[in-house]
C-alpha positions as CSV (number, residue, x, y, z in Angstrom):
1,X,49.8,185.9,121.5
2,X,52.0,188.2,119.4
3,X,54.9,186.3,117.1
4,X,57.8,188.2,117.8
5,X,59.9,189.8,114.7
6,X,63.4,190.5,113.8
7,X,64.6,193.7,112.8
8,X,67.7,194.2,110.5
9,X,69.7,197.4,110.3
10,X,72.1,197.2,107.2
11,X,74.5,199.9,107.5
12,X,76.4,201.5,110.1
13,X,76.2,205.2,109.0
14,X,74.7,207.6,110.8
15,X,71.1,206.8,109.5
16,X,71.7,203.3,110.9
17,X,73.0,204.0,113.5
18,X,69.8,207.1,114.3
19,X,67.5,204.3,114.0
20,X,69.2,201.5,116.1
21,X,69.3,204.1,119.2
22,X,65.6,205.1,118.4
23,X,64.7,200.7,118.5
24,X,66.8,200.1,121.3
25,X,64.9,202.6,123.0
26,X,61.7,201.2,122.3
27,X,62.3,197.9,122.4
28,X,64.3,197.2,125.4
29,X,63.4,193.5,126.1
30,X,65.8,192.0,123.6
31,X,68.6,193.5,121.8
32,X,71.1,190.5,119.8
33,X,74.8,192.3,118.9
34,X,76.6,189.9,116.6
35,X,79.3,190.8,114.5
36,X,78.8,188.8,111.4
37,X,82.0,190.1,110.1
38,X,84.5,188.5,112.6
């Protein structure tokens, strides 16, 4: 059984935001939004 990992993308530019589309596309099981900044 596979441990499942957390990925963190710091940044919101448009590398950031490149690689969250990319992931999201991948991995569509899970995706957590929180705004940490609220």
């Amino acid at each position: 059984m596979m441990k499942n990992k957390n990925i963190i993308i710091i940044g919101a530019g448009y590398a950031g935001v490149h690689a969250a589309k990319k992931l999201a596309k991948t991995f569509k099981k899970r995706c957590f939004r929180h705004d940490y900044f609220n």
